[in-house]
C-alpha positions as CSV (number, residue, x, y, z in Angstrom):
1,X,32.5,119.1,118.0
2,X,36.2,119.6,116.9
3,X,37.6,120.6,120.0
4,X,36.1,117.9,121.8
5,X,37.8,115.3,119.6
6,X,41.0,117.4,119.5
7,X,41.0,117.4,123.6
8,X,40.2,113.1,123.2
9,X,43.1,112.6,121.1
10,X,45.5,114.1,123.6
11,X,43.7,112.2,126.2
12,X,44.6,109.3,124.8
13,X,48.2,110.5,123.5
14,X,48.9,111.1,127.4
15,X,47.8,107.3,128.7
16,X,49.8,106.0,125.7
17,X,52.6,107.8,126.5
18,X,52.5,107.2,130.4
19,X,53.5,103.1,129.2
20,X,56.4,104.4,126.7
21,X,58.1,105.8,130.2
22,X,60.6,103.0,131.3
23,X,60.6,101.2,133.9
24,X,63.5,102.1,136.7
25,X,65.5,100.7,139.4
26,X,67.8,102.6,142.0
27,X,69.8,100.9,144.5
28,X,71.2,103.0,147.4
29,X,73.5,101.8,150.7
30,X,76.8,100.2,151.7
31,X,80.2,102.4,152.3
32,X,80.1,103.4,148.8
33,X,78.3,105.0,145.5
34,X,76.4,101.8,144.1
35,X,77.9,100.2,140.8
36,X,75.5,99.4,138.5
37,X,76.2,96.6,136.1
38,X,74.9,96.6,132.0
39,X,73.2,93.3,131.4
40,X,71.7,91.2,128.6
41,X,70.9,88.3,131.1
42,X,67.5,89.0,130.9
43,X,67.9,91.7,134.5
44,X,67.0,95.4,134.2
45,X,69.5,96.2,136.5
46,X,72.7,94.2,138.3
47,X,73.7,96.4,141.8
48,X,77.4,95.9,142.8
49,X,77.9,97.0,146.3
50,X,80.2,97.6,148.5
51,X,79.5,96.2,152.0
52,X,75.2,96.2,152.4
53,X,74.8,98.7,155.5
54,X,71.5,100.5,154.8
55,X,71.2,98.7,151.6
56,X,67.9,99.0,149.8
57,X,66.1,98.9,146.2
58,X,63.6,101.4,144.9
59,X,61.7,100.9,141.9
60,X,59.5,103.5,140.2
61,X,56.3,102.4,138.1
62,X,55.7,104.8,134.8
63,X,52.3,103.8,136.1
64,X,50.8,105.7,138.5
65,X,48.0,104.0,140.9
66,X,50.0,100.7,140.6
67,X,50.5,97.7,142.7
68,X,53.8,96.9,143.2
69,X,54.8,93.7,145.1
70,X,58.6,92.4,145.9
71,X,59.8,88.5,145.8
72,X,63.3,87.3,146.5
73,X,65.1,84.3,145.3
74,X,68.4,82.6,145.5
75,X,69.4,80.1,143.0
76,X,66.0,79.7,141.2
77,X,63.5,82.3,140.3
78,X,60.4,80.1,140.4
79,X,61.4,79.1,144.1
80,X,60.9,83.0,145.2
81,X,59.8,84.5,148.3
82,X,57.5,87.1,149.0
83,X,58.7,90.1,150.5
84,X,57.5,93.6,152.0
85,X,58.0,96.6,150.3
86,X,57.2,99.9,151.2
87,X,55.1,102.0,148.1
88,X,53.9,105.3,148.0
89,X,51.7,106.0,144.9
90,X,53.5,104.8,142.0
91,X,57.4,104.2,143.9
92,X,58.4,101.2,146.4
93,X,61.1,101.1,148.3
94,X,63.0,97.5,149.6
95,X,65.1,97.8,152.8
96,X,67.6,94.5,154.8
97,X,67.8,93.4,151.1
98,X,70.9,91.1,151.1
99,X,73.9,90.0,148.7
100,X,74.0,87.6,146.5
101,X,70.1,87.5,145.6
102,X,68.0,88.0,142.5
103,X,65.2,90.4,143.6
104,X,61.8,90.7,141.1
105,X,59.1,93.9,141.6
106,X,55.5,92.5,140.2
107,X,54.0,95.5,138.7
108,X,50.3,95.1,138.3
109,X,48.0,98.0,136.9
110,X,44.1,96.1,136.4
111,X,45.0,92.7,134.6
112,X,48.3,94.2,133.5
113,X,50.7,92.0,135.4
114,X,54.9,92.1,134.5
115,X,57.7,91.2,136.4
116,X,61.0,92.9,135.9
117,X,64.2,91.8,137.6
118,X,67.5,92.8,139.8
119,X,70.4,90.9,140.9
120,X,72.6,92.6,144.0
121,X,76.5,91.6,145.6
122,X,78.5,92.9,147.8
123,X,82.0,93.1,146.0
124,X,83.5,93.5,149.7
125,X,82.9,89.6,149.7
126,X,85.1,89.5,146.3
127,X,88.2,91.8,147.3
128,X,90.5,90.7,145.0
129,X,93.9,89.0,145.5
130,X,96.6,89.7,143.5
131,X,100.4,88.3,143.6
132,X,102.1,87.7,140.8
133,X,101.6,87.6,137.0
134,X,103.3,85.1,134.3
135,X,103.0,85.7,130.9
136,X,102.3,82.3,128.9
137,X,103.7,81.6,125.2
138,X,101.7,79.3,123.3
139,X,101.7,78.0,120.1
140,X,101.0,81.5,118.7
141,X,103.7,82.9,120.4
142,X,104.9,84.7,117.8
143,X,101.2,86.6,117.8
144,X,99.9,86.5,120.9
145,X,100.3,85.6,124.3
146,X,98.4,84.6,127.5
147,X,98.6,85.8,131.5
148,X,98.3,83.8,134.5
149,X,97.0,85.8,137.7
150,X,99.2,84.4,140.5
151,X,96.4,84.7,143.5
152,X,92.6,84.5,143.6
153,X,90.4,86.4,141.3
154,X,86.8,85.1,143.3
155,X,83.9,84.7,140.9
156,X,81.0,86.7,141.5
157,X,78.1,84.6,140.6
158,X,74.3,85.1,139.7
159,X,71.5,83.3,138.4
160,X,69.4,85.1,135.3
161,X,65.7,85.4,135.0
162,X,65.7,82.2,133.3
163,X,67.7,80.4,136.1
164,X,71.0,79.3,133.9
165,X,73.8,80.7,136.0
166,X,76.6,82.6,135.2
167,X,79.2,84.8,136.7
168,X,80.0,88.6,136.6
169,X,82.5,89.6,134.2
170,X,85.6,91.2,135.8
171,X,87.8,93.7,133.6
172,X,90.8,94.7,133.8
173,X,93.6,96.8,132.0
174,X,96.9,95.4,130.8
175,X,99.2,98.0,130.5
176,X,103.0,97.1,128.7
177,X,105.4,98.4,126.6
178,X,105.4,97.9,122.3
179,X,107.2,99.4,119.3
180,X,104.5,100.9,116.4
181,X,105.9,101.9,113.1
182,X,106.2,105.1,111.7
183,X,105.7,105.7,108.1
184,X,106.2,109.2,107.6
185,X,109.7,108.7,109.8
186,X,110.3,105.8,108.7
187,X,110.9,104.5,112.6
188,X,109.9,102.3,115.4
189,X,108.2,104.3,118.0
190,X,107.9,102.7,121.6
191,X,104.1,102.5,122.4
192,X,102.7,102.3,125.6
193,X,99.7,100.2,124.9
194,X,96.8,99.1,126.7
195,X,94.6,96.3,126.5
196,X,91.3,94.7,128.0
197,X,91.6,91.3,129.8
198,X,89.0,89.4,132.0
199,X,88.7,86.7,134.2
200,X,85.7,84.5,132.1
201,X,87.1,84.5,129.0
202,X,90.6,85.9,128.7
203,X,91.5,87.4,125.7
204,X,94.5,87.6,123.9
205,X,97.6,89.8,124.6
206,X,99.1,91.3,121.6
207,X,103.0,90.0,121.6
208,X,105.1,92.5,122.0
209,X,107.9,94.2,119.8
210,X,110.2,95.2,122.7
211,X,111.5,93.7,126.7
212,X,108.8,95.0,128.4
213,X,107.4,94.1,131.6
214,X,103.1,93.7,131.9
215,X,100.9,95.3,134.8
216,X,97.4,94.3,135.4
217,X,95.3,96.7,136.9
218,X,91.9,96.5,138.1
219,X,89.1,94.8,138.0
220,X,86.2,97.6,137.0
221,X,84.8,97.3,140.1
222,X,87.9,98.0,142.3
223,X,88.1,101.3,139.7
224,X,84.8,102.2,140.9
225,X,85.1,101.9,144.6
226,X,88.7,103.7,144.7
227,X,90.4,100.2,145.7
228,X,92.2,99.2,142.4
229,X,94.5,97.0,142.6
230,X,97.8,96.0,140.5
231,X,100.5,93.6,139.6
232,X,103.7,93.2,137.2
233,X,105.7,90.7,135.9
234,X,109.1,90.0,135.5
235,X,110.3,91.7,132.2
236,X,109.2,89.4,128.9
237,X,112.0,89.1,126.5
238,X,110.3,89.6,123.3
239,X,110.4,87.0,120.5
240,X,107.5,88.5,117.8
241,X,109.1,90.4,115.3
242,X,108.4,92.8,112.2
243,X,110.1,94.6,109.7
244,X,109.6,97.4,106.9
245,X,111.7,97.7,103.6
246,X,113.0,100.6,102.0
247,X,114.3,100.3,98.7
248,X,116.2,104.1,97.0
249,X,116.9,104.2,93.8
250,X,120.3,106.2,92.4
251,X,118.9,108.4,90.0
252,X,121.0,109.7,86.6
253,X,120.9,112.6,84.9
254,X,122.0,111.5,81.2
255,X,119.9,113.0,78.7
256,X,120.5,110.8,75.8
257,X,119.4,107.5,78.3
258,X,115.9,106.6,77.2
259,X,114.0,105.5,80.5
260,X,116.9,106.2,83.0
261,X,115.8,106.3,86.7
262,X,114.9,109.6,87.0
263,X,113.7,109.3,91.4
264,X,114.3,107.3,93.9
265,X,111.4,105.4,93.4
266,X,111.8,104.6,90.0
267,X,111.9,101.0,89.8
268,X,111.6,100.7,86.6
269,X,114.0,101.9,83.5
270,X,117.1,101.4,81.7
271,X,120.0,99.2,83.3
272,X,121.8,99.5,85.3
273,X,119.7,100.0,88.2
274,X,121.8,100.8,91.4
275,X,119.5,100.0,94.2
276,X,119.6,100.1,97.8
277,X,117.6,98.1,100.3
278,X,117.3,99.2,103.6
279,X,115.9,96.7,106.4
280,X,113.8,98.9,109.1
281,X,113.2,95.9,112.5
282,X,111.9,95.5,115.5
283,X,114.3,94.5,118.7
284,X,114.1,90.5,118.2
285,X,115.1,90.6,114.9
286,X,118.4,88.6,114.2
287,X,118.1,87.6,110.7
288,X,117.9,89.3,107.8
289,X,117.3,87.7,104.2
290,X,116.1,89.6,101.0
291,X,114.9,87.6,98.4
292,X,114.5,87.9,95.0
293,X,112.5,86.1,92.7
294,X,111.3,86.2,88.7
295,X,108.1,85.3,89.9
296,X,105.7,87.1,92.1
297,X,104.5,84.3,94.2
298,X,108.3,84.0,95.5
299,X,108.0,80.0,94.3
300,X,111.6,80.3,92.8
301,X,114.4,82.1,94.5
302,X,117.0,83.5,91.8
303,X,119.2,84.8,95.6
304,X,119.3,85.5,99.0
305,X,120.8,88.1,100.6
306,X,121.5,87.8,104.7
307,X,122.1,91.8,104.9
308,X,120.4,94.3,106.8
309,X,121.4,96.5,104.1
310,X,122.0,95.9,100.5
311,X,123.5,97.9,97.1
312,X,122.5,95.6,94.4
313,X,122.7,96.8,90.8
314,X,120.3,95.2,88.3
315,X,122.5,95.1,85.4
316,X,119.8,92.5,83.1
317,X,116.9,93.1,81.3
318,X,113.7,91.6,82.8
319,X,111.1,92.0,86.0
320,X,112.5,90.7,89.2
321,X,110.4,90.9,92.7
322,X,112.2,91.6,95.9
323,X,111.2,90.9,99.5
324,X,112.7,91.2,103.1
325,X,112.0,88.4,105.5
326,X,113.0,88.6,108.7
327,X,113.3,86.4,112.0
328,X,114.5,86.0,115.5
329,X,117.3,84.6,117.0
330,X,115.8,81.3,117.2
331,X,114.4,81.4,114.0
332,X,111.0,80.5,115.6
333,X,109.2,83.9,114.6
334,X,109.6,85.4,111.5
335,X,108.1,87.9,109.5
336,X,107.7,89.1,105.7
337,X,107.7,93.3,105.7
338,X,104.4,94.2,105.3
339,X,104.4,96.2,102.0
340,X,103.8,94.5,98.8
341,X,106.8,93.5,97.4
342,X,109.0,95.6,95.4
343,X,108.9,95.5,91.4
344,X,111.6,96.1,89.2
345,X,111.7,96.1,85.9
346,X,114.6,96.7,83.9
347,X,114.4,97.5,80.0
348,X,115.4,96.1,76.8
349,X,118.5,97.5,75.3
350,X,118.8,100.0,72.5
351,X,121.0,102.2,70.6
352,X,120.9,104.9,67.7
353,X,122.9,107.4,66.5
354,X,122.4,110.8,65.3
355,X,123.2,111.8,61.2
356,X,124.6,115.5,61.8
357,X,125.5,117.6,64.6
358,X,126.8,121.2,65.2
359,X,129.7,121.7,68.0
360,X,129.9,125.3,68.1
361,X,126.1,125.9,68.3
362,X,125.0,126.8,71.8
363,X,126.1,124.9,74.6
364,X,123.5,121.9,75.1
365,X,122.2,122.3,71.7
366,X,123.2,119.5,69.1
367,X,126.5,120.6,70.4
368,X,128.0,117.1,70.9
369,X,127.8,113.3,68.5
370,X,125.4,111.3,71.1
371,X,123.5,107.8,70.7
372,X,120.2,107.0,72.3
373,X,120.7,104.4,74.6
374,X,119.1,102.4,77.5
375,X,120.5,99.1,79.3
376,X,123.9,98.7,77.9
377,X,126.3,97.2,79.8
378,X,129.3,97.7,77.5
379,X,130.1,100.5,75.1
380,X,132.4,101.3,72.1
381,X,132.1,104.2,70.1
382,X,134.7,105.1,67.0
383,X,134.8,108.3,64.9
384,X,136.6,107.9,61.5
385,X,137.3,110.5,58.9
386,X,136.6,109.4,55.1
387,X,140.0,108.0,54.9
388,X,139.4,105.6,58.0
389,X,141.9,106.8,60.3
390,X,140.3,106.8,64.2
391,X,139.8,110.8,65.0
392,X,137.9,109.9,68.8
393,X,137.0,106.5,70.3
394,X,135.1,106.4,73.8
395,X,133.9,103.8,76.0
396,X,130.7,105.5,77.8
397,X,127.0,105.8,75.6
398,X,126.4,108.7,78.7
399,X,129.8,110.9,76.7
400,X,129.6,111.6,73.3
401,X,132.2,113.2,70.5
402,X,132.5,117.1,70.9
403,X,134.2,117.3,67.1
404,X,137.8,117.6,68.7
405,X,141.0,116.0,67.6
406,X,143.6,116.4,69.9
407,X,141.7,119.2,71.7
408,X,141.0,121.2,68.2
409,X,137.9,121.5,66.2
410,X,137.8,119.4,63.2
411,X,137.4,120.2,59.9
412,X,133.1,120.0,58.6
413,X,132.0,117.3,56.6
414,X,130.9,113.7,56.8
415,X,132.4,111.2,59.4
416,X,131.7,107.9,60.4
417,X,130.9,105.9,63.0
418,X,131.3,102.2,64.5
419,X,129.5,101.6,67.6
420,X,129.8,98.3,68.9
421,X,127.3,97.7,72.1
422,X,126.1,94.8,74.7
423,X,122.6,94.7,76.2
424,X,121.6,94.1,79.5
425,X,119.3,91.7,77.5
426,X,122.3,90.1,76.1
427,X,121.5,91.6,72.4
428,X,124.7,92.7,70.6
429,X,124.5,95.8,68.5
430,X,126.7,96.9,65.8
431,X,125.8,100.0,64.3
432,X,127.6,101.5,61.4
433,X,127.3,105.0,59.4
434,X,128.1,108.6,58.6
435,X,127.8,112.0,60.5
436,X,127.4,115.3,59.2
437,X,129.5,117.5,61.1
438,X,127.9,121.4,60.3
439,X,129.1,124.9,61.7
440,X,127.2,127.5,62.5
441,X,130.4,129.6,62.5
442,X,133.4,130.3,60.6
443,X,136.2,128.6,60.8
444,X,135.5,126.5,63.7
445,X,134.8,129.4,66.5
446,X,137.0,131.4,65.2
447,X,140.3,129.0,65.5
448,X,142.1,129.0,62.2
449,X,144.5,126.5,63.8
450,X,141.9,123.8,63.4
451,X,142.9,120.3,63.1
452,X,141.3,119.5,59.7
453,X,141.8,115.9,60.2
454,X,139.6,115.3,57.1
């Protein structure tokens, strides 16, 4: 009793899966390999061929022991015409079909009826006709533009199982000349692009970033059949434009500056901060402006600068934003660099000074009176002895005092100092008090000519 309901189970699984096997349509004929066209028209098939000498349709049933009968129409499918096809067991063959016509095999297994449809051309009716090409600038010139075939694409019309009508879309290639940017490089590469345009609905040519000249090739069909066709325009003298900004830091190396720019990319630390901008464009660009701003939305302009290089030096405490925008000689395409814009933030000021120090200790090791310092813009520094005569004075918080008078070590004991200081911020410091000047040898490395100057 189990293997008999085992055997009926795969009886069934077999007729079952018999109706899961698609339906299929082959067209074969004309001068050429047939094209067959994807569809969501409501056709299982569309045929493209070229020229209709021994034309004919087979369709195969997944259905064996099936009637299958042909009908023809034209420009309605209820208005159809009953045709004689040629079927052995579950295939049927249609020969003399003819361009142009919507073709439907009734398959019909018991009560089972369905109809499944074709469309066939002959794309030797529909050579194409190329002559010229214009490009077109519209109001998104700047973005995109449009072509004009100069010459006669023919449309290549059909009528869907429904009966709305519609025509065959026709695809070509436009092939032209860009400019892509490259990040790692930090370049403009030319870019031989290529894009899809057809003759229903056009789309969109991206404008391009160089004088380049366009060629359309095609249509998909013409592909196909070996007979592709092309045309060029004159060159297009590019108006889009784009830009990328650079900005490089100078770095320092001053130890006793808190929050100095320590990379390039540092865009944030003590003044001053010595900055180049560097403008990367495309060919159409004429104008250059970087703009700077307090606030991030750009709504208030502190400058402009026209370069297509700048050194600027941020010599004020605060957070400024900087941009490049960029435009054509016409001003009538412009363009903001792409990259966020850059931030930099320059620090309060502040100085202090040291109690003690030790100048014949090892080099680099408390061996020299320094202050802590970031964003001053001027600097005066004056050592005094107890009896207020001036032993050193310098103008630079990056220097310091060394403990020399007059090239020779000065006696130990307590100095002072007046340090009088402007902020990028526009705070003035004045800082007063005494240093401890220690050795670590005797007398004073070992020079008994020491200025004592105490």
């Amino acid at each position: 009793m189990f293997m008999k309901k085992k055997y009926f189970v795969l009886f069934i699984f077999i007729l079952t899966g018999m109706h899961l096997v698609a339906q299929t349509f082959t067209a074969t004929g004309g001068s050429k390999p047939v094209y067959t066209e994807n569809t969501s028209a409501g056709f299982k098939d569309i045929f493209v061929f070229y020229g209709m000498n021994g034309a004919q349709l087979t369709y195969s049933s997944p259905t064996s022991g099936s009637t299958i009968t042909w009908y023809q129409y034209k420009d309605n499918p209820e208005n159809r015409t009953l045709l004689s096809g040629n079927q052995t067991d579950n295939v049927s063959i249609l020969s003399n079909i003819q361009p142009d016509y919507g073709y439907i095999a009734v398959d019909k297994i018991g009560s089972e009826e369905n109809e499944y449809f074709v469309w066939v051309t002959d794309y030797s009716l529909y050579i194409l006709d190329l002559q010229g090409l214009n490009i077109l600038e519209g109001n998104e010139k700047c973005s995109f533009l449009s072509l004009e075939v100069v010459g006669n694409i023919p449309t290549m019309e059909y009528c869907a199982p429904n009966g709305s009508k519609a025509n065959l879309i026709r695809e070509f290639s436009v092939i032209y000349q860009t400019l892509e940017w490259d990040a790692q490089d930090s370049i403009y590469n030319v870019l031989n692009d290529t894009v899809s345009w057809n003759s229903n609905f056009p789309e969109k040519i991206p404008a391009p970033l160089l004088n380049t000249v366009f060629e359309l090739q095609g249509d998909q069909y013409a592909t196909y059949f070996d007979i592709e066709q092309s045309v060029t325009s004159d060159e297009y003298n590019a108006i889009a434009v784009d830009a990328h900004a650079e900005a490089i830091v100078s770095p320092r190396d001053n130890l006793n500056e808190k929050d100095r720019p320590k990379t390039t990319t540092s865009y944030t630390g003590s003044a001053p901060l010595d900055i180049d901008f560097i403008a990367h464009a495309t060919d159409a660009v004429s104008h250059y402006s970087w703009e700077f701003s307090s606030r991030e939305d750009f709504s208030v302009l502190l400058a402009t600068y026209p370069e297509e290089e700048l050194h600027y030096t941020f010599d004020r405490s605060g957070t400024y934003y900087v941009r490049l925008n960029v435009s054509n000689y016409n001003n009538d395409c412009s363009a903001i660099a792409p990259s966020a814009p850059f931030v930099i933030t320059v620090s309060e000021s502040f100085v202090d000074a040291p109690n003690y120090f030790t100048p014949n200790s090892s080099t680099g090791t408390n061996d020299e009176f320094k202050v802590a310092y970031k964003s001053i813009n001027k600097f005066k520094c004056t050592i005094l002895n107890r009896w207020g005569n001036v032993i050193y004075e310098y103008y630079d918080p990056a220097l310091g005092w060394d403990g020399r008078k007059d090239g020779k070590l000065v006696a130990p004991g307590v100095y002072f100092y007046v340090i009088e200081a402007d902020g990028s911020d526009g705070v003035k410091h004045k800082l007063k008090g005494d240093i401890n000047l220690l050795y670590t040898k005797t007398p004073y490395e070992g020079n008994t000519n020491s200025n004592t100057g105490n």
